[in-house]
C-alpha positions as CSV (number, residue, x, y, z in Angstrom):
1,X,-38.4,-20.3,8.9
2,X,-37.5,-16.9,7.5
3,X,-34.6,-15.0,8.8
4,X,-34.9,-10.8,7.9
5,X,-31.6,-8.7,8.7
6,X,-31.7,-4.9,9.5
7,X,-28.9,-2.7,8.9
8,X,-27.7,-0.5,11.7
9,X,-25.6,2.9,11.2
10,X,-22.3,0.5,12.4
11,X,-22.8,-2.2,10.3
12,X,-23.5,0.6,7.3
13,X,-19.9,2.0,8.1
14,X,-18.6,-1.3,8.0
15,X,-20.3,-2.4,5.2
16,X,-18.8,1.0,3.7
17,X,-15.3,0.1,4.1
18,X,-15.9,-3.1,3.4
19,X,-17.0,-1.6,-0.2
20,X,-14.0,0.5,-0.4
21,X,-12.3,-2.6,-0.4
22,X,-14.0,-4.7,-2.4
23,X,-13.5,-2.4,-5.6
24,X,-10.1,-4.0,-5.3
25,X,-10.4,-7.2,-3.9
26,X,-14.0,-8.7,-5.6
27,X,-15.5,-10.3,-2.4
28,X,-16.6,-11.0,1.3
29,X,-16.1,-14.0,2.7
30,X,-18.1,-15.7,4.9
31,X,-15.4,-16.9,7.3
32,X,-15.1,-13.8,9.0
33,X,-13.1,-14.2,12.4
34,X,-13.6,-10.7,13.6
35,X,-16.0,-9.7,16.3
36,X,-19.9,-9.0,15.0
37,X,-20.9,-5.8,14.6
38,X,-23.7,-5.0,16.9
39,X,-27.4,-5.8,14.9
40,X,-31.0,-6.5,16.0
41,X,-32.0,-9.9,14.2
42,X,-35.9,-9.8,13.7
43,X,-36.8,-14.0,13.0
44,X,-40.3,-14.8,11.9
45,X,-41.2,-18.6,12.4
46,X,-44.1,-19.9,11.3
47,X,-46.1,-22.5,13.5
48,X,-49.1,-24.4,11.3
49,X,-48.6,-22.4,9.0
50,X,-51.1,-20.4,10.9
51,X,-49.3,-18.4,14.1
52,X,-46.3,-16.3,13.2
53,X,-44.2,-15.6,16.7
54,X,-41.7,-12.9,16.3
55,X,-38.7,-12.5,19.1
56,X,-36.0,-9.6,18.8
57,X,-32.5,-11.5,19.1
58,X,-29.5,-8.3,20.3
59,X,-26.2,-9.6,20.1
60,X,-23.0,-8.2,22.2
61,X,-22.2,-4.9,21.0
62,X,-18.9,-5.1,19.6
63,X,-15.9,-3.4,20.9
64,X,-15.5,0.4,20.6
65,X,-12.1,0.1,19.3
66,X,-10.7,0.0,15.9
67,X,-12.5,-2.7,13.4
68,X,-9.5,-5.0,11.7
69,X,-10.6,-6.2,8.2
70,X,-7.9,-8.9,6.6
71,X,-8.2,-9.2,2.9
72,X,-6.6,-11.7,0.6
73,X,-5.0,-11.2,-2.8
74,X,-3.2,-13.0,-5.8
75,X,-1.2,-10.2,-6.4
76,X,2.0,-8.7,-4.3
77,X,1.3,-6.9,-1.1
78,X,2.8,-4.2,-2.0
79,X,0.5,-3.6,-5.1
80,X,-2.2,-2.3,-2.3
81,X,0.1,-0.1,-0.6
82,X,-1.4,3.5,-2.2
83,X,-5.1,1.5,-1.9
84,X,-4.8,0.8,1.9
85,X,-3.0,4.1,2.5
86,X,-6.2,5.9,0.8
87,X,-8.6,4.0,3.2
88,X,-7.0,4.5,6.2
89,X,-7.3,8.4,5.2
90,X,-10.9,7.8,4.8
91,X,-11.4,5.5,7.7
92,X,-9.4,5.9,10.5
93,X,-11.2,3.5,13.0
94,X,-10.4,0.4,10.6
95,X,-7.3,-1.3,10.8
96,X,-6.7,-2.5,6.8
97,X,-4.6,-5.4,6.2
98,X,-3.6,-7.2,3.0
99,X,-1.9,-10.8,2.8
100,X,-0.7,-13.0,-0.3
101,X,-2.1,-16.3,-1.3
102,X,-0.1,-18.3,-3.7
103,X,-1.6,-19.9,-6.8
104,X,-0.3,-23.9,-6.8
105,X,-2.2,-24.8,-10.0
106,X,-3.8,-21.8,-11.3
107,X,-7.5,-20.3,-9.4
108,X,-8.8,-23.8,-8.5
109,X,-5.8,-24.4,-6.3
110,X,-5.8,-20.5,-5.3
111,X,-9.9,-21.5,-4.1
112,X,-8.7,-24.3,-2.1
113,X,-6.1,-22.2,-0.2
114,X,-8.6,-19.8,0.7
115,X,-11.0,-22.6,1.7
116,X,-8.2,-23.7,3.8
117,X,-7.3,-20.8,5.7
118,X,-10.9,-20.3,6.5
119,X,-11.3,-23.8,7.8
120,X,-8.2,-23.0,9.6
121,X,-9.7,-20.5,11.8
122,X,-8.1,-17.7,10.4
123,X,-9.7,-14.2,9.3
124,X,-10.3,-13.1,5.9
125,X,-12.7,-10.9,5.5
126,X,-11.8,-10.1,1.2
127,X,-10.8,-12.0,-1.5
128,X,-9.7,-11.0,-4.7
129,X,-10.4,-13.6,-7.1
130,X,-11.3,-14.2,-10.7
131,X,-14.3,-15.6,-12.4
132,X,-12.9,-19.1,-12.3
133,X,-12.7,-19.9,-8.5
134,X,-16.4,-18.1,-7.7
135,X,-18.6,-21.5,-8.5
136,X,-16.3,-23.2,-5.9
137,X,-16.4,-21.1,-3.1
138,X,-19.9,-20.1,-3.8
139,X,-20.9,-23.7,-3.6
140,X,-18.7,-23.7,-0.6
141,X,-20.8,-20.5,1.3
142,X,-16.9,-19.6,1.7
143,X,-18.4,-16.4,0.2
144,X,-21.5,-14.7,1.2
145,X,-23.5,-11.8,-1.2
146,X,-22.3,-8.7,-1.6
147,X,-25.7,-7.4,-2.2
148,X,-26.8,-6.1,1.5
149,X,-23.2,-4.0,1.8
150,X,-24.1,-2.5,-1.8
151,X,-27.4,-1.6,-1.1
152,X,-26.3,0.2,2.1
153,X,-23.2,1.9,0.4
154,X,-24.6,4.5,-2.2
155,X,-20.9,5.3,-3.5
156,X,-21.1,1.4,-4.3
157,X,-24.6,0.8,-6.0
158,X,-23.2,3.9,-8.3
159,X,-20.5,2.3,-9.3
160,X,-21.9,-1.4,-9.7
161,X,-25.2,0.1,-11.6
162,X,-24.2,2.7,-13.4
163,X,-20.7,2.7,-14.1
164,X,-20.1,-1.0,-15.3
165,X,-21.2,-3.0,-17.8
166,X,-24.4,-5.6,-17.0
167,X,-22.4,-8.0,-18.5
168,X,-19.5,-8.2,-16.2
169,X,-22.1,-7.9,-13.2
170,X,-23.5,-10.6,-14.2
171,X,-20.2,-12.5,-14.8
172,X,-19.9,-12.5,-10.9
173,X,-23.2,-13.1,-9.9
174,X,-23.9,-17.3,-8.7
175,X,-27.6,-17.8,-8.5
176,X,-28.9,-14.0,-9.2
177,X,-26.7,-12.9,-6.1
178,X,-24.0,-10.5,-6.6
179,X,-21.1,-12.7,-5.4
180,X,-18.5,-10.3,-6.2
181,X,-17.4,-6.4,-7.0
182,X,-15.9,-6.2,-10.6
183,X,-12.4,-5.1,-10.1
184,X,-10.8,-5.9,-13.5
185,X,-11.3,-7.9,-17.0
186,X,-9.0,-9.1,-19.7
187,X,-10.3,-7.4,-22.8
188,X,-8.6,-9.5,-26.0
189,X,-7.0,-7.3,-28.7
190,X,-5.1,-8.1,-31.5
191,X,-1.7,-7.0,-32.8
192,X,-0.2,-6.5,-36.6
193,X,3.5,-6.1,-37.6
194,X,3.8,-2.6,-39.0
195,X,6.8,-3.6,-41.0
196,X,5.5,-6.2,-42.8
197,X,2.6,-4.1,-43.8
198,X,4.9,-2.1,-45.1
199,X,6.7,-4.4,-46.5
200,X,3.8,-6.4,-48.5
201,X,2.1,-2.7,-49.5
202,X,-0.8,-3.9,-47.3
203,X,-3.2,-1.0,-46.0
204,X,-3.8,-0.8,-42.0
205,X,-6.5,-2.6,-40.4
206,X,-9.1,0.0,-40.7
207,X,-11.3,0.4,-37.2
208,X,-14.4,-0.9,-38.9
209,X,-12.6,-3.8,-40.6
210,X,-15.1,-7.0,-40.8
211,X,-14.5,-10.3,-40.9
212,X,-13.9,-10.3,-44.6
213,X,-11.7,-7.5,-44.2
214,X,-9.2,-9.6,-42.1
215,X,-9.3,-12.8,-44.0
216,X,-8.4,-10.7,-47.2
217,X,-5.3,-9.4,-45.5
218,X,-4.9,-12.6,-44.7
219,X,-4.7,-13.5,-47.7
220,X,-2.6,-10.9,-48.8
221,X,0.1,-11.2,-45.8
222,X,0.3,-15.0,-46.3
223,X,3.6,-17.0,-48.0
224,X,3.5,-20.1,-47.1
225,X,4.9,-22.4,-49.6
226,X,6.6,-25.2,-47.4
227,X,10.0,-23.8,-46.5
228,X,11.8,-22.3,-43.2
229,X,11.3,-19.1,-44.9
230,X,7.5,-19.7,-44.7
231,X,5.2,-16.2,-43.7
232,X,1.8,-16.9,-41.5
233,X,-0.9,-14.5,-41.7
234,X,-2.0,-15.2,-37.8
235,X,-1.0,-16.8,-34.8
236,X,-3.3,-17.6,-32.0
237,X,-2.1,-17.2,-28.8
238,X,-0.5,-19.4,-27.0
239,X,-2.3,-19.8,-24.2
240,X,-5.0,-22.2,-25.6
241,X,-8.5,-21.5,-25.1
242,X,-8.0,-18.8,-22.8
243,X,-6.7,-17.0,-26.4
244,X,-9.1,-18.5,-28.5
245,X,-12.5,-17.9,-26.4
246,X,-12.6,-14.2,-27.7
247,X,-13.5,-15.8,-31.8
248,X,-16.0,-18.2,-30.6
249,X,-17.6,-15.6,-28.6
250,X,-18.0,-12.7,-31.5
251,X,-18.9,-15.4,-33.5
252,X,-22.0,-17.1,-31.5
């Protein structure tokens, strides 16, 4: 059985604001406890393989009043304040609100407090969250594809197509669906203590420098001779792989 959803002009202005949003927050859960926007559900099932039946399935329209969407963050409430103030601008008929979810272990245990709330009956209808917790709650269906509310948002399908790298679409796709709306990246850089430069008569990093470039000024920068007094060349981060992940991937 094959199930084929057509987009009315409500659920388009819903699915706008819900793209406003999502610029910010990454993603729509499925766990929506709002009322349905009014839609006309065409389902094709196939008897024998032979007789297709079609039936037209109209559920209640949904109130006329003001559409509440509840959105989820990592980040302090008040980070969203100019954001929300912006959408309500633009929308005036949505009510916009923006809770805090604590991280108790890092994403995974941020993913299982979202989980929670949704098994909890409560509404969230966006969730900011980073590439780590998107296998769980896509495994989960405690997220649902972005990809109908982009395709009926032009402003959104700009954005996601033309103005962001394939690579970080891809990042926050789960099984060729676009599970989430890029709303930031760490981008690794690496920084060099002008005064010992100075000090050692060693040339700045160039912007084209190569690999042999750096390990030369390695080289050069280096004292290490077994004493408290000892000079490294580099220090990875200390943050583990999360610091290190940036050299194994320029480096295959």
């Amino acid at each position: 059985m094959g199930i084929r959803k057509e987009m009315n002009r409500r659920q388009f202005l819903r699915g706008a604001a819900g793209g406003l949003l999502a610029y910010g927050l990454s993603s729509a859960l499925a766990g929506c406890a709002g009322t349905p926007a009014p839609q006309v559900i065409r389902e094709t099932v196939e008897v024998e393989r032979t007789v297709v039946v079609e039936k037209m399935v109209t559920p209640t329209p949904a109130p006329a009043g003001p559409i509440t969407i509840v959105a989820t963050s990592q980040m302090g409430v008040e980070t969203w304040d100019g954001s929300l103030k912006r959408a309500q601008e633009r929308f005036p008929n949505i009510i916009l609100k923006v809770d805090q979810t604590s991280m108790p272990g890092g994403w995974s245990g941020y993913a299982d407090l979202v989980i929670t709330r949704l098994a909890g009956g409560e509404q969230l209808d966006l969730v900011m969250i980073a590439i780590e917790g998107l296998p769980l709650l896509s495994v989960k269906k405690a997220i649902r594809p972005l990809d109908p509310f982009i395709d009926a948002d032009p402003e959104a399908k700009r954005m996601l197509t033309e103005d962001t790298h394939p690579l970080l679409r891809k990042m926050l796709m789960w099984e060729g669906q676009q599970m989430e709306f890029p709303f930031s990246w760490n981008n690794m850089v690496m920084y060099y203590n002008t005064a010992i430069f100075e000090k050692k008569g060693v040339a700045p990093p160039a912007k084209d420098w190569t690999w042999d470039d750096f390990l030369a000024t390695c080289l050069q920068i280096a004292d290490v001779k077994g004493t408290a007094e000892d000079l490294y060349a580099y220090s990875f981060w200390g943050a583990g792989m999360f610091g290190m992940c940036a050299w194994y991937f320029v480096n295959d």
